[in-house]
C-alpha positions in Angstrom: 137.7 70.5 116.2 140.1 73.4 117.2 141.7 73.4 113.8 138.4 74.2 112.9 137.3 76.7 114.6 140.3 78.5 114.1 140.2 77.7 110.3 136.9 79.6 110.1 138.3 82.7 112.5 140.9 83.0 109.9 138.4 83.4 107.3 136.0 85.7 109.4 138.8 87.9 110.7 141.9 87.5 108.6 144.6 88.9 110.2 142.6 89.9 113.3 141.7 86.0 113.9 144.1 85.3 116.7 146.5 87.6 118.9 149.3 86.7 117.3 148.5 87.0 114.0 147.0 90.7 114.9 150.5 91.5 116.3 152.3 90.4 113.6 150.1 92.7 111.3 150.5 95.3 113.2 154.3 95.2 112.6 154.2 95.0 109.1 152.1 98.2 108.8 154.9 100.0 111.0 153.6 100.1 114.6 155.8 99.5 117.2 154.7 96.2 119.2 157.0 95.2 122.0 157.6 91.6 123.3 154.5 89.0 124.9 151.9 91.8 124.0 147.9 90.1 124.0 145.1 91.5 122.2 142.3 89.3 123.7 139.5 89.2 121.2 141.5 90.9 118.5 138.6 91.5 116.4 136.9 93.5 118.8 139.8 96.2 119.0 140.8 98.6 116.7 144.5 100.2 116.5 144.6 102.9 114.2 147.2 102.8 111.7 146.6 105.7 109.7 150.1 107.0 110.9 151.3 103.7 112.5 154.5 105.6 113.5 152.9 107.6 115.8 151.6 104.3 118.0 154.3 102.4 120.0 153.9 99.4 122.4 155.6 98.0 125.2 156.5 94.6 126.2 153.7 92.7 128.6 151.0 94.9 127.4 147.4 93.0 127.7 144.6 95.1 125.7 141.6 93.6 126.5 138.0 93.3 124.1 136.5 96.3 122.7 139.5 98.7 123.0 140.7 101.5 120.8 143.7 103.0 120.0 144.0 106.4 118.4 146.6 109.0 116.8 144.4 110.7 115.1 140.7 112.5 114.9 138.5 113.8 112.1 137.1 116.9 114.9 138.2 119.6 112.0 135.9 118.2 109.9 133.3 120.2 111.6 135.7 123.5 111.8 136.1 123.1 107.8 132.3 123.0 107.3 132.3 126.1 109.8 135.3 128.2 108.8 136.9 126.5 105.9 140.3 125.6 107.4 141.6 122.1 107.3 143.9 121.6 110.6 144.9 118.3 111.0 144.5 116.5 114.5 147.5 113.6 115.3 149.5 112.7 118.0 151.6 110.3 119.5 150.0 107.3 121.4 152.9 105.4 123.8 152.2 102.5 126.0 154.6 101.1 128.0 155.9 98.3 129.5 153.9 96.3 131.9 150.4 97.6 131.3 147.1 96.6 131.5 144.3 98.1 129.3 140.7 97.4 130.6 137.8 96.6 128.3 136.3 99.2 126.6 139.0 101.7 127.0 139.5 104.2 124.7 143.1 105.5 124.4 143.7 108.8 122.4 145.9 110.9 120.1 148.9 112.3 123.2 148.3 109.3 125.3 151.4 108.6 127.0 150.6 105.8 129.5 153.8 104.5 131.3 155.2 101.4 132.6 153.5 99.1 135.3 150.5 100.5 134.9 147.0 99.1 134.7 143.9 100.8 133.6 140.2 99.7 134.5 137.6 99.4 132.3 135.7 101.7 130.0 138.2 104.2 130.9 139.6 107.4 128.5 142.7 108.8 128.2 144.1 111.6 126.2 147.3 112.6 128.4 150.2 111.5 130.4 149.9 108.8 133.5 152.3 108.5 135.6 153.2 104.6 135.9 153.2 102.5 139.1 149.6 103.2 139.5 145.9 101.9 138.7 143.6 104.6 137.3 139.9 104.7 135.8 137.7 106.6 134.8 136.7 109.2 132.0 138.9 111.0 131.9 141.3 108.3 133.6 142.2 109.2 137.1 144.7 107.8 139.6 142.6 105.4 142.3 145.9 104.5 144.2 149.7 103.0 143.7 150.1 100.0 142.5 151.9 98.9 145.8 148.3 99.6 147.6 146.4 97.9 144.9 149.0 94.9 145.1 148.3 95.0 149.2 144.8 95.1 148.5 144.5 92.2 146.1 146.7 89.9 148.7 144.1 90.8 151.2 140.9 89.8 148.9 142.6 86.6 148.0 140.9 84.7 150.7 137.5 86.3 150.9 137.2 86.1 147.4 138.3 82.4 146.6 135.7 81.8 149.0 133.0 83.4 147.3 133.7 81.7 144.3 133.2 78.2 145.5 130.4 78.8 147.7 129.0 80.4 144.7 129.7 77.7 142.3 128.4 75.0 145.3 124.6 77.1 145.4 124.4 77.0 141.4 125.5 73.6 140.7 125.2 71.4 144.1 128.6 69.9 144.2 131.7 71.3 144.7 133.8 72.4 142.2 137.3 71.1 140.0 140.8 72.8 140.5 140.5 74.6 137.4 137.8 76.7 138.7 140.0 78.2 141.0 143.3 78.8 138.4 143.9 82.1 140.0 143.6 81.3 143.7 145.7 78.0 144.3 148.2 80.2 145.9 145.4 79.9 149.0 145.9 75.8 149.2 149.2 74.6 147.4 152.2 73.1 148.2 155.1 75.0 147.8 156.8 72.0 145.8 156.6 73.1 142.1 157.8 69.3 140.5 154.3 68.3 142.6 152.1 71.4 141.6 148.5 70.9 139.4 150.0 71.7 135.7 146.6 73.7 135.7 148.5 76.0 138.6 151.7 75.6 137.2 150.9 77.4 133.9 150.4 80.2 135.5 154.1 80.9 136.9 155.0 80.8 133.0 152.8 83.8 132.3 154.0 87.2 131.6 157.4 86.2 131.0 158.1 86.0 134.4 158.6 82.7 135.6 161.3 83.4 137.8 160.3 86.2 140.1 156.8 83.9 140.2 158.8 80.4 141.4 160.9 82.7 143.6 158.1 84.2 145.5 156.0 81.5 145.2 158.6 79.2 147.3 159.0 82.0 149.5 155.3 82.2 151.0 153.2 79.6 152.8 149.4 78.7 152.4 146.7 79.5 154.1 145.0 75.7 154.2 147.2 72.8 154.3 145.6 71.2 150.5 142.8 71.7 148.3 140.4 69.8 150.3 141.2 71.6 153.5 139.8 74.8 151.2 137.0 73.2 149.7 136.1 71.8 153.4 136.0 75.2 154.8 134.0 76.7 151.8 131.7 74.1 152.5 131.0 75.1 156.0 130.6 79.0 154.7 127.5 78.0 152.6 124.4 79.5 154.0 
C-alpha cells in the first residue's frame, strides 16, 4: 500500500510530496540545493523563490517541518501606504554545509548560517552565525560549541536510553524491540559491523558519512556486553 500512499501525496502536494521531489523543484526554479539535503514534511515548509538566486544551500542540510526560508519581505508595504515610497526589501539567504534547521524556524532575508551548524527549534534568524556551534532562540543565539554539545550528548546517551525503555516498559508492560532504540545501539553493540542489526546498521550510511561512522564506531567499546544485558538493567531501573 506504499505506492499508494505516495500516489495520493503526489496528487495532494505535487512537487512538495516527497523530499526529493521538493529538491529537485527547487533546482529547476534556480535555487541553489547542495548534495543529500532533507526537507522532512516538505509540504509543511516554504522556500521562497521569488528571487531563487538569492537562496543557496549546502550539502547535509536537514530542514525540518514547518520551516521558512526567506529573501524577501513585503514591510514597505506599510511605508508606501504611509509615505508613498516603494523600497524594496531582499537579501541573500546562505546555508551551509552541515546544518541542522529545527522545526519551526524561521530563517530571513541576510541570513548567513555557516557550516556545522545546528539550530533548535522555533528559532529566528536574520544575520550571520558563526558555524561550529548550536544556537536557539528568537533572535538565534549561541548556547555553546558544537564540541560541548557533542560532549554533552555522549554523556546523555546512557541516562537517556534508559529512560526510553523504562518508559516504553510502564506504558506497554513488556519490554521493547531493537528498533525502538535505533539511535542508542551504540550503548549495547558489538563492534563487528558484518554481525550488526541492519536496523543499526542503516544508520552508519546516513549523512554520507559512512566512513568516519565505521571508523569511530570500531574504535569505541560498549557500555553492556549485548542488548539483553541493556534491557536487563533497564528492567531493574523501573520503579
Amino acid at each position: 500500500m506504499m505506492w499508494l500512499r505516495k500516489a495520493a501525496a503526489k496528487i495532494v502536494y505535487g512537487h512538495k510530496s516527497d523530499e526529493k521531489s521538493y529538491a529537485r523543484w527547487l533546482r529547476q526554479q534556480g535555487v541553489a540545493v547542495g548534495k543529500n539535503v532533507h526537507f522532512y514534511s516538505p509540504w509543511t515548509i516554504r522556500v521562497d523563490t521569488q528571487r531563487p538566486w538569492m537562496i543557496e544551500i549546502g550539502d547535509n542540510v536537514h530542514i525540518t517541518a514547518d520551516c521558512s526560508i526567506l529573501q524577501h519581505d513585503y514591510s514597505w508595504s506599510v511605508l508606501e501606504h504611509q509615505y508613498g515610497d516603494v523600497l524594496g526589501s531582499c537579501g541573500k539567504v546562505h546555508i551551509g554545509n552541515n546544518v541542522f534547521i529545527g522545526q519551526k524556524s524561521l530563517i530571513l532575508k541576510g541570513a548567513y548560517i555557516d557550516d556545522n551548524t545546528i539550530l533548535g527549534a522555533g528559532s529566528v534568524v536574520s544575520k550571520k552565525l558563526e558555524g561550529n556551534a548550536v544556537y536557539a532562540g528568537v533572535p538565534a543565539k549561541k548556547l555553546m560549541s558544537l564540541e560541548e554539545f557533542y560532549r554533552k550528548r555522549q554523556e546523555a546517551q546512557k541516562e537517556e536510553a534508559v529512560s526510553l525503555v523504562c518508559e516504553y516498559i510502564k506504558t506497554y508492560g513488556h519490554l521493547p524491540k531493537p528498533e525502538a532504540l535505533r539511535e542508542f545501539y551504540w550503548l549495547f553493540s558489538g563492534r563487528d559491523i558484518s554481525q550488526l542489526d541492519p536496523i543499526f546498521k542503516d544508520t552508519l550510511f546516513l549523512n554520507d558519512s559512512f566512513d568516519l561512522s565505521e571508523k569511530r564506531f570500531r574504535s569505541t567499546e560498549p557500555l553492556f556486553s549485548d542488548f539483553q544485558d541493556f534491557l536487563s538493567y533497564c528492567e531493574s531501573m523501573v520503579k
